[in-house]
C-alpha positions in Angstrom: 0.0 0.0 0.0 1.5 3.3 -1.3 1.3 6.0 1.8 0.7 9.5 0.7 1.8 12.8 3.0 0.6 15.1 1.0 -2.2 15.4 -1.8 0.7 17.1 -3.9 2.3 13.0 -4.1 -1.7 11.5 -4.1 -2.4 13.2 -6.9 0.4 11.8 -9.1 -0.8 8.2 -8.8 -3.6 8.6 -11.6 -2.3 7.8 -15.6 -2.6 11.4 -17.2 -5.4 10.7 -19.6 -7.5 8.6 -17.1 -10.8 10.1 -16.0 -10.5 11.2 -12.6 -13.7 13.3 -11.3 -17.3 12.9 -13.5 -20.3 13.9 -13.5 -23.4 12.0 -14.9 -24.2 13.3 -18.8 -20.8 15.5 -19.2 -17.4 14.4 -20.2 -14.7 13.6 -17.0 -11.6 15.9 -16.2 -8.9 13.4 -16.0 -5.8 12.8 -13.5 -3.7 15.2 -15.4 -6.1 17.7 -15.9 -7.3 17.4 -12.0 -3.3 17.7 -11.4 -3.0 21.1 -13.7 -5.9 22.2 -12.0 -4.4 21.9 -8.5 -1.3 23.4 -9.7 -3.4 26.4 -11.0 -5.3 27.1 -8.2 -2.6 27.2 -5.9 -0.7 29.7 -7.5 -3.7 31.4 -7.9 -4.7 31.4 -4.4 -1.2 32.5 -3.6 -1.2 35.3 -5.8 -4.2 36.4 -3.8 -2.6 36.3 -0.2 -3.6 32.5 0.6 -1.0 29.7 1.3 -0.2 27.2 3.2 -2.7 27.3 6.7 -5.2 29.9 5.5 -8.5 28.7 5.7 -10.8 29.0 2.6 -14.9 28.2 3.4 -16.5 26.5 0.7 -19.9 26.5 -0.1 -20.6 24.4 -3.3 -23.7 22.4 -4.1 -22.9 18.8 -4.5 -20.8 17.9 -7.2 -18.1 17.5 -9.1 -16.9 20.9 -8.7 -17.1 20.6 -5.2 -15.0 17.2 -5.3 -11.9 18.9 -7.1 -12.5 22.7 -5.4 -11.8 20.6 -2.4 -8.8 18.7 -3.8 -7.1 21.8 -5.7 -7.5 24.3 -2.8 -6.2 21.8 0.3 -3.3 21.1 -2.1 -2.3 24.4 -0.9 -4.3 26.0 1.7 -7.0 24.3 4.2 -10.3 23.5 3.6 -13.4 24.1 5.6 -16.4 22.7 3.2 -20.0 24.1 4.7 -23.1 22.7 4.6 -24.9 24.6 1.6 -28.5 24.4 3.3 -27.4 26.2 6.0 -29.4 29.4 7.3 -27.5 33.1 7.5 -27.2 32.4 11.6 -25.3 28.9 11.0 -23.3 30.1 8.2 -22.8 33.3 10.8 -21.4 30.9 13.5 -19.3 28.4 11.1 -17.4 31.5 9.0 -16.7 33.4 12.6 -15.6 30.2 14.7 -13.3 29.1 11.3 -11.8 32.2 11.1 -12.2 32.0 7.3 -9.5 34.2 5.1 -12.1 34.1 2.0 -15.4 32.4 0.9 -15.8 30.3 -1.9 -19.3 29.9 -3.6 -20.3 29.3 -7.5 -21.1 32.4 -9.4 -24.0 33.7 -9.3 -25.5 31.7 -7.0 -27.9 33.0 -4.6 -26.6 31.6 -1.1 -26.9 33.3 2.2 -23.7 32.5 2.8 -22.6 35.5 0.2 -24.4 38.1 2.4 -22.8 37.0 5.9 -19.3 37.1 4.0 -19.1 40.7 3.1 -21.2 41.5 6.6 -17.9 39.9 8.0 -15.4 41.4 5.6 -14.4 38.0 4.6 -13.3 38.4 0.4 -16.1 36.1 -1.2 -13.9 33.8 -4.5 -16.4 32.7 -7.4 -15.7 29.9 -8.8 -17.2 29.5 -12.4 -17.6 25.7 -13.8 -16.0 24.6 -16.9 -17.6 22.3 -19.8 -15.6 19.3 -18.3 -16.9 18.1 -15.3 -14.9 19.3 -12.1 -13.0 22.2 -14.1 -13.4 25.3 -13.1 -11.8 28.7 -12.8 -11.7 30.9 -9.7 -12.6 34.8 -9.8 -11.2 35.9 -6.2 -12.8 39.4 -5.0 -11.0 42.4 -6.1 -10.2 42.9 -1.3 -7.7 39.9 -2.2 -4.4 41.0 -2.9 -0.9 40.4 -1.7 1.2 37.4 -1.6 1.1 34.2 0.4 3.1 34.1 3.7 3.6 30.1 3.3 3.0 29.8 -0.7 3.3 26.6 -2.6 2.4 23.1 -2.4 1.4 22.3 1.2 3.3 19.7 3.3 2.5 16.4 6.1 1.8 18.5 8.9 -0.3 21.0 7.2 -4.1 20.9 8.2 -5.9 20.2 4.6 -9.8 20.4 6.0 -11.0 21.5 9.0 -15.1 20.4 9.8 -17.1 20.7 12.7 -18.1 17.6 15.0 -21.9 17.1 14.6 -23.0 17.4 18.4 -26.4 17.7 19.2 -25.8 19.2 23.1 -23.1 21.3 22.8 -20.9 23.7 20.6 -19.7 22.2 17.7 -16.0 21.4 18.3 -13.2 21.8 15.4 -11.5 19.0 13.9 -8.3 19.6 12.1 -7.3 16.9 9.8 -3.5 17.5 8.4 -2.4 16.6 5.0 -1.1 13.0 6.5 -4.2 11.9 8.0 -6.0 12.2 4.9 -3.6 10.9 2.5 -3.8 7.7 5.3 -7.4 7.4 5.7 -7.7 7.1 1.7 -5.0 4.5 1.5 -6.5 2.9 4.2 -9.7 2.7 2.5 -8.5 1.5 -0.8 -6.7 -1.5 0.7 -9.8 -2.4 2.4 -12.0 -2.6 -0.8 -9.1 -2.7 -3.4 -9.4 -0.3 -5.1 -7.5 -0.5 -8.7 -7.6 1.8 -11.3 -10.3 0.5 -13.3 -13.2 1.0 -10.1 -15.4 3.9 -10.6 -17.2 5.2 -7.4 -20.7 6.8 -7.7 -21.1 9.2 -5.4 -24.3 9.8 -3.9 -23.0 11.5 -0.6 -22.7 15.2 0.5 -19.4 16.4 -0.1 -19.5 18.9 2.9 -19.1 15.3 4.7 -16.3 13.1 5.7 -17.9 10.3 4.1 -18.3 11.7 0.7 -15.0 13.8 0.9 -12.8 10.9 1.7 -14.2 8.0 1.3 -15.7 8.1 -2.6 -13.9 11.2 -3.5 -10.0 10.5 -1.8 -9.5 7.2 -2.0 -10.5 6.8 -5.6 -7.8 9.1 -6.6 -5.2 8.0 -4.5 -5.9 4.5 -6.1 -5.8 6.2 -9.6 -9.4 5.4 -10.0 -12.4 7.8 -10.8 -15.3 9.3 -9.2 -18.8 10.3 -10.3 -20.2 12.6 -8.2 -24.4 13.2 -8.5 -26.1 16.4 -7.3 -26.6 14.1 -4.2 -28.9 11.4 -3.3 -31.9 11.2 -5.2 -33.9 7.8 -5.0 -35.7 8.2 -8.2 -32.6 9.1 -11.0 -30.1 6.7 -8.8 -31.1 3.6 -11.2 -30.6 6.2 -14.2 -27.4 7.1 -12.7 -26.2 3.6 -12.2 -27.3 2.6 -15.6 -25.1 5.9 -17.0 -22.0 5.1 -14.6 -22.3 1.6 -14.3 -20.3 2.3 -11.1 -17.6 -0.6 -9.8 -18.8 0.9 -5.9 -20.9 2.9 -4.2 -20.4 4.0 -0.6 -23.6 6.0 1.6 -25.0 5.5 4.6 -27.5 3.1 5.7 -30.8 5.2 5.3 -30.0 5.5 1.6 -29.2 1.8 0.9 -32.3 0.8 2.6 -34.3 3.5 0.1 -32.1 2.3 -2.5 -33.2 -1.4 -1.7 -36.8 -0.8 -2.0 -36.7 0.3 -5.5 -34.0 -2.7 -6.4 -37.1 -5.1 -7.7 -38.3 -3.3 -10.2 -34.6 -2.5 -11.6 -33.2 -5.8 -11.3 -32.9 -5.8 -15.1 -30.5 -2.2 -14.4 -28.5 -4.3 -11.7 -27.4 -7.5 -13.7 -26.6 -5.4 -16.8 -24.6 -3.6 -14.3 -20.7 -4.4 -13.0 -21.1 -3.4 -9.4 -18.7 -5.6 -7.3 -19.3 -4.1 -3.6 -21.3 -2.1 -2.0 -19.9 -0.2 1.0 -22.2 1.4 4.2 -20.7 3.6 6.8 -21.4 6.2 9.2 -24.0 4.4 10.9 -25.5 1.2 11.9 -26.3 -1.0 9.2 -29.0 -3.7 10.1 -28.2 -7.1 9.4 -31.9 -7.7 8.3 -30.8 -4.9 5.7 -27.0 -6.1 4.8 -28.8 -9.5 3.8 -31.2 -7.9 1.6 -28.9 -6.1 -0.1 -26.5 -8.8 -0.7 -29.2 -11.3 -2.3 -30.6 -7.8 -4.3 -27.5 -6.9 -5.5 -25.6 -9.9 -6.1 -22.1 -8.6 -4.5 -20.8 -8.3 -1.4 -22.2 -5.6 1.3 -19.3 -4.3 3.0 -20.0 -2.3 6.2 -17.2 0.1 7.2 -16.8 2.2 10.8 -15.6 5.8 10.6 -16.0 9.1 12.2 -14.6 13.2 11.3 -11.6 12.6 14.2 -10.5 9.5 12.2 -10.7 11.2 8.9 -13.3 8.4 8.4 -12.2 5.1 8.7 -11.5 2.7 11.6 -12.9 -0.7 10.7 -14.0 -2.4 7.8 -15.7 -5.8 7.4 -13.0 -7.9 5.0 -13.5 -8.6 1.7 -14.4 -12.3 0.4 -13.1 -14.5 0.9 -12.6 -13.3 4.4 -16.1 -13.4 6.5 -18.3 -10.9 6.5 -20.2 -10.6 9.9 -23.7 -8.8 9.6 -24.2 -6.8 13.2 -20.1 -5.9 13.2 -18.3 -3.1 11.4 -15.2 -5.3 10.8 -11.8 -5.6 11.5 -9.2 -2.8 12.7 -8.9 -0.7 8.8 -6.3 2.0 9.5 -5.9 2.8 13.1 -5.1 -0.2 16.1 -8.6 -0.2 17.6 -8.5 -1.6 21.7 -11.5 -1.3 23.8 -11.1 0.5 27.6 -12.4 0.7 30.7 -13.3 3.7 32.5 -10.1 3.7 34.6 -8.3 3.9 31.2 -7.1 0.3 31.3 -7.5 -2.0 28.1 -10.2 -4.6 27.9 -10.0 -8.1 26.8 -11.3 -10.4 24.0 -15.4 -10.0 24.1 -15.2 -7.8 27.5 -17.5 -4.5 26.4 -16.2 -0.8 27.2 -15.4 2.1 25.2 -13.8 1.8 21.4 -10.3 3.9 21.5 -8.5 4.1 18.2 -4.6 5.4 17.4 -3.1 5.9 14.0 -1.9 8.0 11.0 -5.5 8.7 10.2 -6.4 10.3 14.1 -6.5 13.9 14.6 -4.0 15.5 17.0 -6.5 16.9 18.6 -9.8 19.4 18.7 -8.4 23.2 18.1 -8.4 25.8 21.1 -9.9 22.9 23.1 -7.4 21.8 25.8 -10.9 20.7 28.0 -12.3 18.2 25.2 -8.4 16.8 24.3 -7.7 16.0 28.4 -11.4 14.3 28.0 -10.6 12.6 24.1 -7.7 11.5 24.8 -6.2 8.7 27.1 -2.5 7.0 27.4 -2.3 7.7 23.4 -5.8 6.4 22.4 -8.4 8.8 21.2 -11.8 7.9 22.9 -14.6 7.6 20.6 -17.3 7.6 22.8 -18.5 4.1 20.8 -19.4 1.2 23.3 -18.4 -1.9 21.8 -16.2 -4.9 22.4 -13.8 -6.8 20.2 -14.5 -11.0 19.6 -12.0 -13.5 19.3 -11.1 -12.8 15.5 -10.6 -9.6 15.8 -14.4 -8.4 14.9 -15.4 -4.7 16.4 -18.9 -5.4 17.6 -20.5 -1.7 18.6 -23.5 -1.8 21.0 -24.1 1.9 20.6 -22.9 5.5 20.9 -22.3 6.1 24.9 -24.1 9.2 25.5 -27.0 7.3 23.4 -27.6 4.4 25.4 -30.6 4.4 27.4 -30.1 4.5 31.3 -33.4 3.0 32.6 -33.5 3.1 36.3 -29.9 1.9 36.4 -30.6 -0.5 33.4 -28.6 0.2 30.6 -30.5 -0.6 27.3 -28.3 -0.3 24.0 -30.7 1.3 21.5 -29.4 -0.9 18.1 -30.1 -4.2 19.9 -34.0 -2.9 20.3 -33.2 -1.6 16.6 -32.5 -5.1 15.2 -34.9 -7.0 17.1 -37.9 -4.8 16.1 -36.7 -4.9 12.3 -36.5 -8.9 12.5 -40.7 -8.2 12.0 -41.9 -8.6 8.6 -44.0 -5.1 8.6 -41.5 -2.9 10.0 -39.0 -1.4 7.0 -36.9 1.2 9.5 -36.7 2.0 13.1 -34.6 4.0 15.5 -35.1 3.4 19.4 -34.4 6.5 21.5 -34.6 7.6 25.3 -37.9 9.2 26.3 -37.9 11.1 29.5 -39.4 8.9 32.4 -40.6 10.7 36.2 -39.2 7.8 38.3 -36.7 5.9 35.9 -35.0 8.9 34.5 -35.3 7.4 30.8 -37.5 5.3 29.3 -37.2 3.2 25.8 -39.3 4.6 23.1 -39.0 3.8 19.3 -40.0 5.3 15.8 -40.5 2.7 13.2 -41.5 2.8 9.8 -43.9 0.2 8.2 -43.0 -1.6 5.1 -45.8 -0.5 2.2 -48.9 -2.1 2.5 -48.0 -3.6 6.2 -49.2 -2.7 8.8 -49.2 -4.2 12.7 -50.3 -2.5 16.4 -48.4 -1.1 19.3 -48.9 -4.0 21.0 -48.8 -6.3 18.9 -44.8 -4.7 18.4 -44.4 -4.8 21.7 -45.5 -8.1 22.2 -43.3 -9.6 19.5 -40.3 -8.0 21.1 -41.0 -9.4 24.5 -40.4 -12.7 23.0 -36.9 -11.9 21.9 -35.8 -9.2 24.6 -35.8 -8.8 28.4 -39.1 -6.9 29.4 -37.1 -3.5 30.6 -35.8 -3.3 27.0 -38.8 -3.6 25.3 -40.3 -0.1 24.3 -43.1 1.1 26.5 -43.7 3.8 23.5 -43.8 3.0 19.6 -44.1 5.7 17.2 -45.1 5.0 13.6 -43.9 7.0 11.1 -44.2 7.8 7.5 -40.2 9.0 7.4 -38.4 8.9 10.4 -36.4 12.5 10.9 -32.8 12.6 9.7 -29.6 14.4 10.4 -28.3 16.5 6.8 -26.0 13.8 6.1 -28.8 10.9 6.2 -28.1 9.5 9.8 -30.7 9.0 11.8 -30.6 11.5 15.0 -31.2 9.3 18.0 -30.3 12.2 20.5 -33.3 14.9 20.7 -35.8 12.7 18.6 -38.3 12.2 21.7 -38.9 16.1 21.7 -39.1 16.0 18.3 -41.7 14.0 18.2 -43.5 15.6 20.7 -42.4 13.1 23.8 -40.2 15.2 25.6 
C-alpha cells in the first residue's frame, strides 16, 4: 500500500489521460487535468494572499466541482467545506468560529452565505464551472491582494480540512485533519475494498461530509481510480445514474441503501446489466436484516465500514471475500489499532464491552483551542470515541451503541441498536430508531420510531409483544411511534439524540 503525506504526491498516482472526477451526462476531467488544476489554483490562491494554513470556506452544491475545489485548494491551503443548506445564523457561527481568510461559492448563486461574507469582511472567491466536469476557474474578489506568507504546495503537517463535530448538546467542536491523515485514511480505505484503477465510485454523498469527501472522492484518486459525483442522493434518477455510470462501488450510509433497496425489484434488469462488485455502508449502523437484503438484491458483497470526522473516516472495515463478512459488526481494525477501555483507562480483553479507542496516522491530533475536550478525548495515546463496543476473538469490532445514546433505565442500561434489530426482524417494520424518552421515576424510558413496510401494517402492541419474545421486558419499548419517514440528520443519519422532543415526547 502506497502511503501519501501530501495530496501534492496523491495526486500523481492517476495515468494522465485517465478520468479522474465525473459527472453523470458530461465528459470527466482526468488525473492530469485534475493535477493542472491543482497546480493552477494554488498559484492562484497565492497570488491572492492565501498559502499554506489559510482557511478557505467552501460553499458548493454537490458535485463534481465541489469534489476537485476541495482537492485543488487543500493542495495548498485548508479547507473548511460548509453545509450549503445552512441558514445566514449557522453560516454566521461556522465562517466566525473558522476564522475564514475568504469564501468560496459558485457564481451567481444566490446563497446566504454570500451576504454573511461581506457583513464579516471576509473576500467572497467565485468559482465558475467549466464544460468538463470538475473544471473550473476561480474569480477571487478584487479585497484579495498580496502574496502568500507560506505559498506553494502544502506539506505532512499541514491541516488540509478542517469540519465541525456534529454534536447535538453542545458547541460544535473543530477537527483539524493535516495533509497525512487524509492521505492515510484514503490509503487505508482502498486496501480495504481494493481499489484499482479500473473502479469507478458513484457518489451519492454530501461532499461537505467526511464520508463523501474521503471515502468516494480520496480514495479513488489515490488508487488512480475515478469518481462520479451526482447532485446528491436522489432515490428516483439513482437507477438512471447507475445505468449511466455503471459504477464498480458505491459508498452511503445506511438510510440511503435501505431507500435504495426498496426500489432494487423493479430494476433488477438495471443491476445485472450492471458491474457493481461491492457495496460499501458507513457512518451508521447498518441492520443485518438490511445487509442481507442487499447482498441477495444486489448480487455482490455488502461491506460495512466504521468511521468518524476525528478518524478522517475510517477505523474498521468488514473484510472482503473471501474473508467473512459478519452482519451486526463493522469489521476488523482498517487504519488505526482499535482496543476497547475501561473507564479507569485500562484496556479490555477479548469479548469484554467498554469504550472503542482508536490510534493511528488517520487520528487527529486533537480538537483546536480545546485543551478541556483533548484531556477528555484522549487517554494513554488512544483517542476515545465515545462508541461502546467490544472486540470478539477474531478480531471483529462489535458496537453496541454511541455512549451518551444508550438508554439509562432506572440503572438498566438498554443499548438502543439491539431494540433496533430485534424490532426490524418483524416482517412489517422497513426502519426504526429506538431512543430515550424522559421517564418521572426511571429517568429514561425506551421509546421507538418505526417505519412500516408498504402495504404492512401491525399495532403497538402487537410490536411490543413480539419483542418481548426476543428481549428482556425492561428493554422492550413502552412507546412505539409509527412513522411515514423517520427524521434525519443532513447527512442521512438518523438522529437518536433529541428525537423524543421532536416527536413531541419530551
Amino acid at each position: 500500500m502506497v502511503r501519501h503525506q501530501t495530496l501534492q504526491t496523491l495526486l500523481a498516482a492517476g495515468a494522465d489521460a485517465a478520468a479522474a472526477i465525473g459527472a453523470p451526462d458530461r465528459a470527466p476531467l482526468s488525473h492530469g487535468g485534475l493535477r493542472t488544476l491543482a497546480a493552477r489554483t494554488v498559484e492562484q490562491l497565492n497570488g491572492v494572499g492565501i498559502g499554506r494554513g489559510d482557511r478557505v470556506a467552501i460553499v458548493l452544491p454537490n458535485g463534481p466541482e465541489m469534489a476537485s475545489a476541495f482537492i485543488a485548494i487543500a493542495a495548498g491551503a485548508t479547507t473548511a467545506p460548509l453545509n450549503p443548506a445552512y441558514k445566514a445564523e449557522e453560516f454566521d457561527f461556522y465562517l466566525g468560529d473558522l476564522g475564514a481568510r475568504a469564501l468560496v461559492v459558485a457564481q451567481g448563486w444566490d446563497t446566504p452565505a454570500r451576504a454573511v461574507a461581506v457583513a464579516r469582511g471576509v473576500p467572497i472567491i467565485e468559482l465558475v464551472t467549466g464544460e468538463i466536469a470538475g473544471d473550473f476557474t476561480l474569480r477571487p474578489d478584487a479585497a484579495l491582494v498580496g502574496s502568500a506568507a507560506l505559498p506553494g504546495w502544502a506539506e505532512a503537517d499541514d491541516v488540509a480540512l478542517v469540519l465541525h463535530t456534529s454534536g447535538t448538546t453542545s458547541r460544535p467542536k473543530i477537527v483539524p485533519l493535516r495533509q497525512r491523515n487524509i492521505c492515510a485514511s484514503a490509503a487505508h480505505i482502498g486496501a480495504s475494498l481494493a481499489l484499482t484503477p479500473d473502479d469507478v465510485c458513484l457518489n451519492i454523498m454530501p461532499l461537505f461530509h467526511i464520508h463523501g469527501l474521503i471515502a468516494a472522492v480520496l480514495s479513488s484518486l489515490a488508487a488512480g481510480a475515478s469518481v462520479v459525483c451526482t447532485p446528491g442522493f436522489n432515490a428516483f434518477r439513482h437507477f438512471t445514474w447507475f445505468a449511466q455510470v455503471r459504477p464498480t462501488w458505491i459508498t452511503a450510509v445506511p438510510t440511503m441503501h435501505q431507500t435504495i433497496l426498496g426500489l432494487a425489484e423493479r430494476n433488477r434488469d438495471t443491476i445485472a446489466a450492471g458491474r457493481l462488485r461491492l457495496l460499501r455502508s458507513s457512518s451508521a449502523s447498518l441492520p443485518p436484516q438490511v445487509m442481507t437484503a442487499l447482498e441477495e438484491s444486489f448480487g455482490v458483497p455488502v461491506i460495512e465500514a466504521y468511521g468518524m470526522t476525528e478518524a478522517a473516516h475510517q477505523m474498521a472495515c468488514n473484510p472482503l471475500p473471501p474473508r467473512a463478512r459478519h452482519p451486526g459488526s463493522v469489521g476488523i481494525a482498517a487504519g488505526p489499532d482499535i482496543a476497547i477501555m475501561r473507564a479507569d483507562g485500562s484496556l479490555c480483553a477479548t469479548d469484554e464491552l467498554g469504550e472503542v479507542v482508536i490510534a493511528g496516522p488517520n487520528v487527529t491530533d486533537g480538537y483546536e483551542n480545546n485543551a478541556k475536550a483533548n484531556a477528555e478525548a484522549f487517554t494513554n495515546g488512544w483517542f476515545r470515541t465515545g462508541d461502546q463496543g467490544y472486540l470478539d476473538a477474531d478480531g471483529y469490532l462489535r458496537l453496541t451503541g454511541r455512549l451518551k445514546e444508550l438508554i439509562n433505565r432506572g440503572g438498566e442500561k438498554v443499548s438502543p441498536l439491539e431494540v433496533d434489530t430485534v424490532l426490524m426482524d418483524h416482517p412489517a417494520v422497513a426502519q426504526v430508531v429506538t431512543f430515550a424518552m424522559p421517564h418521572q421515576s426511571l429517568g429514561e424510558e425506551v421509546a421507538a420510531a418505526v417505519v412500516l413496510r408498504p402495504g404492512e401494517s401491525v399495532t403497538e402492541p402487537a410490536l411490543r409483544e413480539f419483542a418481548a419474545t426476543r428481549i428482556a421486558a425492561f428493554k422492550v419499548p413502552r412507546k412505539i411511534v409509527f412513522l411515514d419517514e423517520i427524521p434525519k440528520g443532513a447527512t442521512g443519519k438518523l438522529q437518536r439524540i433529541g428525537l423524543a422532543e421532536k416527536l413531541g415526547l419530551g
